[in-house]
TIDRENNU-865274 format. One line per field, with one value per residue (C-alpha): z, x, y; residue in three letters. Coordinates in steps of 0.1 Angstrom, whole numbers, plus 2048, in hexadecimal, padded with zeros to 3 digits. Last residue first. Layout:
BEGIN
z = (Z|...)
x = (X|...)
y = (Y|...)
residu = (ALA|...)
***
This chain:
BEGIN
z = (B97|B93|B85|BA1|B96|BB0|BAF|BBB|BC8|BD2|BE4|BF5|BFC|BF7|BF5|BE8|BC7|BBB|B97|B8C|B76|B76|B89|BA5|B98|BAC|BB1|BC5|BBD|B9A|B96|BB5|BBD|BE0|BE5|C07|C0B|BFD|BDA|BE9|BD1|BB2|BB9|B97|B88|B89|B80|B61|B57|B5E|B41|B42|B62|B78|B94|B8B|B82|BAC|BB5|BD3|BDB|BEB|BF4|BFE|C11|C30|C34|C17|C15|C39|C3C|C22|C3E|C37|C12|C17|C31|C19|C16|BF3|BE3|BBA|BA7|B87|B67|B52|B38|B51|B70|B8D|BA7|BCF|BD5|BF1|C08|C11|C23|C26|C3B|C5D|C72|C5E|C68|C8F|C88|C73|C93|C8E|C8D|C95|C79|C74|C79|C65|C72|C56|C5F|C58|C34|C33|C17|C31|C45|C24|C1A|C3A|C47|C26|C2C|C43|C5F|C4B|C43|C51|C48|C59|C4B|C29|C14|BF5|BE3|C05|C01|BDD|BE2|C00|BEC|BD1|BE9|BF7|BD4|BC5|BC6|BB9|B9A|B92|B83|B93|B87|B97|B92|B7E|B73|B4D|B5E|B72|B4D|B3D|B56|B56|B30|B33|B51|B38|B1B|B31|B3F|B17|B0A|AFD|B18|B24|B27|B08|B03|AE2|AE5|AE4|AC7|ADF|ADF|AC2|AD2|AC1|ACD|ACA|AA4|A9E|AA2|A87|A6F|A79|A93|A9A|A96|AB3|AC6|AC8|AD5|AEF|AFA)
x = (ACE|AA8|A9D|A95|A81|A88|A6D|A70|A50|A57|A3B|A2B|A08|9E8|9FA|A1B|A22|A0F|A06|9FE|9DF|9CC|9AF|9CB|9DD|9E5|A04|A0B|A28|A28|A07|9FF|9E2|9DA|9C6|9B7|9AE|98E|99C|9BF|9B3|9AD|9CA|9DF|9C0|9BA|9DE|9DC|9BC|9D0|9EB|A0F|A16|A38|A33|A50|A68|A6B|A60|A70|A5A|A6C|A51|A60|A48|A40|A1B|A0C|A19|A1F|9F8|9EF|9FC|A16|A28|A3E|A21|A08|9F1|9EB|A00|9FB|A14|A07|A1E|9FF|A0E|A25|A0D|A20|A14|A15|A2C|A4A|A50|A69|A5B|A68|A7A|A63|A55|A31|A30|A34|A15|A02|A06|A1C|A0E|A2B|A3E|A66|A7A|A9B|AB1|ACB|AEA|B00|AF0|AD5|AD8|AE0|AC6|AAC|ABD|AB9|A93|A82|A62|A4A|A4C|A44|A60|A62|A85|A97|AB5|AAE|AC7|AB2|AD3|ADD|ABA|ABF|AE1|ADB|ABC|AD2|AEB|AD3|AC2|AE5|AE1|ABB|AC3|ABF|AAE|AA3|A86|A7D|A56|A4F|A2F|A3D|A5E|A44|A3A|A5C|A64|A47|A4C|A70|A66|A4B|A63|A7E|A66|A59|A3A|A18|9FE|9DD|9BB|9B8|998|984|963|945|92A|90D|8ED|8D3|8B2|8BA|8AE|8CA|8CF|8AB|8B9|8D0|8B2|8B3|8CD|8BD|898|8AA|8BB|89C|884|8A1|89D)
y = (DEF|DF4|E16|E31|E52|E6E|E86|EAA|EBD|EE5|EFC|EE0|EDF|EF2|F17|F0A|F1E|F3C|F45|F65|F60|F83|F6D|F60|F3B|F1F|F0C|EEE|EDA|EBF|EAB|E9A|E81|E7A|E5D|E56|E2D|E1D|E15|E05|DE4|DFF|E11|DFB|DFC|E21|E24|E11|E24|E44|E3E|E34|E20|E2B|E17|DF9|E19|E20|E45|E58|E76|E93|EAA|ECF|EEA|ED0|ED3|EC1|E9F|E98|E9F|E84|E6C|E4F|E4A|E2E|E1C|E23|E41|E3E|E55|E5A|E6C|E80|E89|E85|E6A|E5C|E56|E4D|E32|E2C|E45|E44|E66|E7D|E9B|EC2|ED8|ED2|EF2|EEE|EC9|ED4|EEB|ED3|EBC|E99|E7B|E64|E6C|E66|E84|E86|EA0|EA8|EB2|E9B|E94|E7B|E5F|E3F|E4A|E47|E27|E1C|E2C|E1C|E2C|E1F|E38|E57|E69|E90|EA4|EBC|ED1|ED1|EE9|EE1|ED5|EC2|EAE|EA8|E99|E85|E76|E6E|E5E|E45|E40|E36|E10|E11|E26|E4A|E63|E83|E98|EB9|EC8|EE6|ED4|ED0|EC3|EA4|EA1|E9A|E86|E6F|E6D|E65|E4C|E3B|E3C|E25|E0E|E09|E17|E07|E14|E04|E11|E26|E31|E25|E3E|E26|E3D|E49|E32|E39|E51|E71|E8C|EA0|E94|EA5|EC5|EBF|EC5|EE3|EF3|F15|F0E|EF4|F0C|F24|F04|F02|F26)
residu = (UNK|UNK|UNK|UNK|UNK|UNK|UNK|UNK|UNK|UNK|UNK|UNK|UNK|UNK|UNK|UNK|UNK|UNK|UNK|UNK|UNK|UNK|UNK|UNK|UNK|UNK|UNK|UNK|UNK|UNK|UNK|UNK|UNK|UNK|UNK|UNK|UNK|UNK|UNK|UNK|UNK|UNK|UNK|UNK|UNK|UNK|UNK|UNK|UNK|UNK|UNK|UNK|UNK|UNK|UNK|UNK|UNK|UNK|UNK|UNK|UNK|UNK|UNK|UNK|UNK|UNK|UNK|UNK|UNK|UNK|UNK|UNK|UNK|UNK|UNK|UNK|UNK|UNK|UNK|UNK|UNK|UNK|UNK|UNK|UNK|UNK|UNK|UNK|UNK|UNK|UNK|UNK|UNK|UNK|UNK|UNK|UNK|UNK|UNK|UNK|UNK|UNK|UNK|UNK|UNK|UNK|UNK|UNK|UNK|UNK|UNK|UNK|UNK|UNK|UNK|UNK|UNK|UNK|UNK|UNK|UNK|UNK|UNK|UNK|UNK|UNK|UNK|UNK|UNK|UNK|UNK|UNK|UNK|UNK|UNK|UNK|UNK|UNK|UNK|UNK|UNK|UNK|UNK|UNK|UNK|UNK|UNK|UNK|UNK|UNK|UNK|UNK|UNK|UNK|UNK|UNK|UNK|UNK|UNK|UNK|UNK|UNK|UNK|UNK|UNK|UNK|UNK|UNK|UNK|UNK|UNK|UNK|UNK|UNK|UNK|UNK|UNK|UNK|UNK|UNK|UNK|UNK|UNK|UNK|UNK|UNK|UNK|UNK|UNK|UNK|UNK|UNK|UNK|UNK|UNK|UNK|UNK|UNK|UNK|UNK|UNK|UNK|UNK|UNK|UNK|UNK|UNK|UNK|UNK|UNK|UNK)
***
């Protein structure tokens, strides 16, 4: 077969064998845009990924998360124990159980509304959040039971390109990294696609800007 694909190629053949080291490809490792152009792009992509994109800025997070939970008509709501319990407390609608986790089963998990969580970076230009396991963002399991994932992203972890995140992760290298690209979905061979078979059916991001 190979002696057939080189009669086939010719003198190119001999380019195969060629002992010269491969030409250095110039990957970009660090991005040129704004804070404001990296949170459009985010945006944009997190849309792309049929995810939900709320902007705000650090004084209204408590009543944008109230807002976004009422919309979803949440009535009970996991937070792992390191997130910001006030303004999260201060955000929850009257009735609105919030249940703070201490290692809660897959089955309790699977009876809870959805899971608000921290990130521990946001990839603008391929609309991917990374969690770490942190305190903010606790146990990959809260993140993939519940069926909604409110993730709460501050502008300061919104990097443009992978490279930056891989650096940015690079000292938390050795912990459990989930990356998320929009809600679950996947795809039967005739393409239908179905939402929240490997983790939540619906993923909103609320992008916080300092003031």
């Amino acid at each position: 077969m190979l002696a057939r694909i080189r009669a086939a190629l010719g003198s190119g053949a001999e380019s195969l064998t060629d002992a010269s080291p491969p030409l250095a490809h110039a990957y970009r490792t660090l991005g040129d845009l704004d804070e404001t152009r990296r949170l459009d792009l985010l945006a944009e992509r997190l849309a792309d990924y049929r995810a939900a994109v709320c902007r705000t800025v650090r004084s209204e997070l408590a009543a944008t998360v109230g807002a976004a939970l009422a919309a979803r008509g949440v009535r009970r709501v996991v937070v792992p124990a390191g997130l910001d319990l006030l303004v999260v407390l201060q955000a929850l609608p009257p009735d609105v159980d919030l249940i703070i986790d201490d290692d809660l089963s897959p089955h309790d998990l699977d009876a809870i509304d959805g899971v608000i969580t921290g990130a521990a970076v946001a990839i603008a230009e391929t609309g991917t959040i990374v969690l770490d396991g942190s305190p903010d963002q606790g146990r990959r399991a809260i993140t993939l039971v519940p069926d909604y994932h409110l993730c709460i992203v501050r502008a300061d972890q919104v990097v443009e390109l992978v490279p930056e995140a891989i650096a940015r992760l690079a000292s938390r290298s050795g912990r459990p990294l989930t990356w998320i690209s929009g809600p679950s979905a996947t795809s039967d061979i005739e393409l239908s696609r179905v939402e929240g078979v490997h983790g939540p059916r619906t993923l909103e991001v609320i992008l916080v800007q300092p003031g």
